[in-house]
C-alpha positions in Angstrom: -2.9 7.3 2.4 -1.6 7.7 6.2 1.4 5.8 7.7 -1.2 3.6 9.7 -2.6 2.7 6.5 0.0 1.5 4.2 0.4 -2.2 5.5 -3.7 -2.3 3.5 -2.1 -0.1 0.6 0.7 -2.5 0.2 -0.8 -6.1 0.6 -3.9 -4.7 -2.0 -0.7 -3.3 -4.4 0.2 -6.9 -3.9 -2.8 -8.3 -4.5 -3.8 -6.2 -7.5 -0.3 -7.1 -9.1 -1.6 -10.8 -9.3 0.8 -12.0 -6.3 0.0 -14.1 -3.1 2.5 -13.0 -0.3 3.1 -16.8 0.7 4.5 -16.9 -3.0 6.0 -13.5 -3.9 9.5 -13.6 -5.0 12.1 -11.6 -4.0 12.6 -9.8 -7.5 8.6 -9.1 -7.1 8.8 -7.9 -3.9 11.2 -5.6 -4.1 9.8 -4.0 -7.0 6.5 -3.2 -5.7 8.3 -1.7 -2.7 10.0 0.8 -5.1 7.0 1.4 -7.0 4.8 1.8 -3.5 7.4 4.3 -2.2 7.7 6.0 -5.4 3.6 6.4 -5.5 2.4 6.5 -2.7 3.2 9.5 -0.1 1.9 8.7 3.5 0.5 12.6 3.9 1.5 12.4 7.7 5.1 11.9 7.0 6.2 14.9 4.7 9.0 13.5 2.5 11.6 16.9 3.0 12.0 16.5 6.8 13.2 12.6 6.2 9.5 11.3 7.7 9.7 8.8 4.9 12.2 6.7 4.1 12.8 3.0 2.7 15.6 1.0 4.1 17.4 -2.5 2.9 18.7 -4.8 5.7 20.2 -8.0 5.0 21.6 -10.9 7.3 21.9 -14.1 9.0 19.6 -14.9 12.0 18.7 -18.0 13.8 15.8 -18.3 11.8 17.9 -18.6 8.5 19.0 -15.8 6.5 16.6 -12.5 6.1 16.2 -10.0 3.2 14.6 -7.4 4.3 13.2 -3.9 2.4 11.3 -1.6 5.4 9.6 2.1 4.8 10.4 4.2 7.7 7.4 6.7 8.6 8.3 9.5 11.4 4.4 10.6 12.4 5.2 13.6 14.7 7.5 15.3 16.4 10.3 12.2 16.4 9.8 10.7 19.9 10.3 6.7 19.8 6.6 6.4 19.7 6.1 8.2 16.5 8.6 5.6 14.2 6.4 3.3 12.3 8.1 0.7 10.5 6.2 -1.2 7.3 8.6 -4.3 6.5 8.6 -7.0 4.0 10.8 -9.6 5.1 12.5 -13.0 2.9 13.3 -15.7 4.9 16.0 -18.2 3.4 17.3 -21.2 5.0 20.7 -20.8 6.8 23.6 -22.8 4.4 27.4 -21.1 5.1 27.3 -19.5 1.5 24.7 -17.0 2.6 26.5 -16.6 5.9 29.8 -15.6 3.8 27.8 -13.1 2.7 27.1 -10.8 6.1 25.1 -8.6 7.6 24.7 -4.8 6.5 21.6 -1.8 5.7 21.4 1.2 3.8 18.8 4.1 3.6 17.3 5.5 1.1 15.9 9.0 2.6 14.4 10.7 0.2 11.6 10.1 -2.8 13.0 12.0 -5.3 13.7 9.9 -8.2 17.2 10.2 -8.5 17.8 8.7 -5.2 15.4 6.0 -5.6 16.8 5.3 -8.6 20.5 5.2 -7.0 19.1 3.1 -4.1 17.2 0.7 -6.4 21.0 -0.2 -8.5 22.4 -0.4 -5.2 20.1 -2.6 -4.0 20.0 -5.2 -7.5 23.6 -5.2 -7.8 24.2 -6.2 -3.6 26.3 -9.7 -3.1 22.7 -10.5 -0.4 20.6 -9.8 -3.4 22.1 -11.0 -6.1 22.6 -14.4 -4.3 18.8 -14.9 -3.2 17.2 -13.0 -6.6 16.8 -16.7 -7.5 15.8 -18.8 -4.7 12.4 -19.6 -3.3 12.2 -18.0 0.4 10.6 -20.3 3.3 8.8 -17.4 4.4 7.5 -14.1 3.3 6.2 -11.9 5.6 4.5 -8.2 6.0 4.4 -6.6 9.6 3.5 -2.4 10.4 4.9 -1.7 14.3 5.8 1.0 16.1 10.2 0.5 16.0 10.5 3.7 19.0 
C-alpha cells in the first residue's frame, strides 16, 4: 500500500471486520487503527525517518466534542505539500462534562511494537477516552487530505 491508498485500505479493514462506519464504536475504531498501523506500511513513507506516524487528538469544538486517531504520512522531501493526513474522527454532543475534560494530542512516531504498544495504554487509559469508550458518537467520519 501507498499513503494515497490507505483511506481504501482502511474503510475495506473496516468493512471486512464486519463494521459500517456510520455505526463503528469508538473501542472498534480505535483498534483497527492500531491494527492498520501495525500492518500495514505505506512503502512511500519509510517508518525510520518518522514518515509514518499515528496521532491522538481530543477536544471540544463547535460541532460537539471530537476524538480523533490520525496516521501522519510524510511522502517526500517534507515540504507542506507532502503531509498526508488519514483521520478517523468521533463526534460527541457538547454536555460541560466532556468540556471538563480539555483539549490535548500525542504522537506515536514509530511502528515498532513497543511504542505502539506504549501509545495504545496511553491512549485506553486517557480521561477523553475513557469517558466516550461507552457512548454512541453522532458522527463517525474518515477523510485523507493533504495537512501542508
Amino acid at each position: 500500500m501507498n499513503a494515497h491508498q490507505s483511506q481504501q485500505a482502511l474503510e475495506r479493514m473496516i468493512a471486512d471486520a464486519g463494521f459500517a462506519l456510520n455505526a463503528l464504536t469508538v473501542a472498534d475504531g480505535f483498534a483497527l487503527m492500531f491494527e492498520f498501523y501495525r500492518k500495514q506500511r505505506a512503502d512511500d513513507c519509510p517508518p525510520q525517518s518518522d514518515a509514518d506516524m499515528l496521532l491522538y487528538q481530543w477536544g471540544a469544538y463547535d460541532s460537539g466534542f471530537e476524538l480523533n486517531m490520525t496516521r501522519q504520512f510524510i511522502i517526500g522531501d517534507a515540504e507542506d505539500e507532502d503531509f498526508w493526513q488519514l483521520s478517523l474522527n468521533f463526534t460527541f454532543l457538547p454536555c460541560p462534562e466532556l468540556r471538563e475534560i480539555g483539549s490535548g494530542n500525542k504522537w506515536c512516531k514509530t511502528p515498532r511494537d513497543r511504542a505502539v504498544d506504549y501509545f495504545e495504554g496511553f491512549v485506553r487509559e486517557s480521561a477523553a477516552y475513557v469517558a466516550l469508550v461507552g457512548l454512541q458518537p453522532v458522527n463517525v467520519e474518515i477523510d485523507y487530505f493533504n495537512a501542508g
